[in-house]
C-alpha positions as CSV (number, residue, x, y, z in Angstrom):
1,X,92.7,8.2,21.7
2,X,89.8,10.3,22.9
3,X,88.4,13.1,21.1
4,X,87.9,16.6,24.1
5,X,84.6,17.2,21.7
6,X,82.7,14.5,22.6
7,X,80.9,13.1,25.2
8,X,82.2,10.5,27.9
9,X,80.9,6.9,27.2
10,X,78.7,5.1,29.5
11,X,80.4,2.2,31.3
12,X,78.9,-1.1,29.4
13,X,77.0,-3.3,32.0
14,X,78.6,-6.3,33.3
15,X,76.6,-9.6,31.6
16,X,75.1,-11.7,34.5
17,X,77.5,-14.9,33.6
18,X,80.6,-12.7,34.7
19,X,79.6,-11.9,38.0
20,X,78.9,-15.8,38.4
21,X,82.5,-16.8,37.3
22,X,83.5,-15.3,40.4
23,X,80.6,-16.1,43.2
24,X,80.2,-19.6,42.3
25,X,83.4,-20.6,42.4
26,X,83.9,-18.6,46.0
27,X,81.1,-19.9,47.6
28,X,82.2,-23.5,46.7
29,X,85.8,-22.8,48.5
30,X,83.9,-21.4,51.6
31,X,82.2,-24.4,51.6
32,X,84.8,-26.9,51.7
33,X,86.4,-24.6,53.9
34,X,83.5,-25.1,56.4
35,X,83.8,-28.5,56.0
36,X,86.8,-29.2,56.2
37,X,86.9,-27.0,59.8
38,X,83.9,-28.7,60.8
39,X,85.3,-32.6,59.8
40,X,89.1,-31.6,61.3
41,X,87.9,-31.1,64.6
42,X,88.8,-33.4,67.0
43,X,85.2,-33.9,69.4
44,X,86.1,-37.8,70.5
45,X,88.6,-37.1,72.7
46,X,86.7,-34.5,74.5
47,X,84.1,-37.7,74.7
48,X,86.2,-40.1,75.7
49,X,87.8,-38.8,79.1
50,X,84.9,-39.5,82.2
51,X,83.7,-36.4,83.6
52,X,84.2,-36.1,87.3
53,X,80.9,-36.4,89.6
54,X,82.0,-34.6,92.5
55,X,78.7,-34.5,94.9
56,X,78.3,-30.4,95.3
57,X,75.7,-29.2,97.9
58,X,72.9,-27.5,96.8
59,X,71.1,-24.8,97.8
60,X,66.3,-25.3,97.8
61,X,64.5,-22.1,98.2
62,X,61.4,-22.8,99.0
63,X,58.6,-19.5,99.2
64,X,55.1,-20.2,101.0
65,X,52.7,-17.6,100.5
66,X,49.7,-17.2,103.6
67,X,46.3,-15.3,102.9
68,X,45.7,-13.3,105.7
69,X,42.4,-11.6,104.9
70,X,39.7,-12.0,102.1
71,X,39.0,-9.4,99.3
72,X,35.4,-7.7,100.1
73,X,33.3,-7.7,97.6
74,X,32.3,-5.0,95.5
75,X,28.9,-2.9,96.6
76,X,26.2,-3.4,94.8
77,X,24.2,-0.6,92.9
78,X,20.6,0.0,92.2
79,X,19.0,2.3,89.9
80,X,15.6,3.5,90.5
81,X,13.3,5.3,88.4
């Protein structure tokens, strides 16, 4: 029973161990979750059927770039005294 005349206790802090009883245990069952997806599925028989090699055109762009004049060069300057 609590007393209206004193003060509210502070929640006690949660020991480290207690947290870990529930992670650890968690991230093991995701794990063999992920393995269990990753094992289960079937990837041979997608291997095993040939894939068809249809011959498709294609389509070659070719881009030829002409100079038509030459850059001048810059003018020269001289300083004198």
């Amino acid at each position: 029973m609590t007393s209206p005349y004193t003060a509210p206790q502070p929640p006690r802090p949660v020991p480290r161990w207690t947290r870990k009883r529930y992670a650890l245990p968690a991230l093991g069952l995701a794990f063999l979750i992920g393995l269990g997806a990753g094992f289960g599925s079937d990837s041979k028989a997608d291997d095993a059927r040939p894939a068809s090699a249809t011959p498709q055109p294609t389509a070659t762009v070719t881009a030829t770039m002409t100079a038509t004049a030459e850059a001048e060069p810059a003018p020269t300057v001289t300083e004198t005294v």
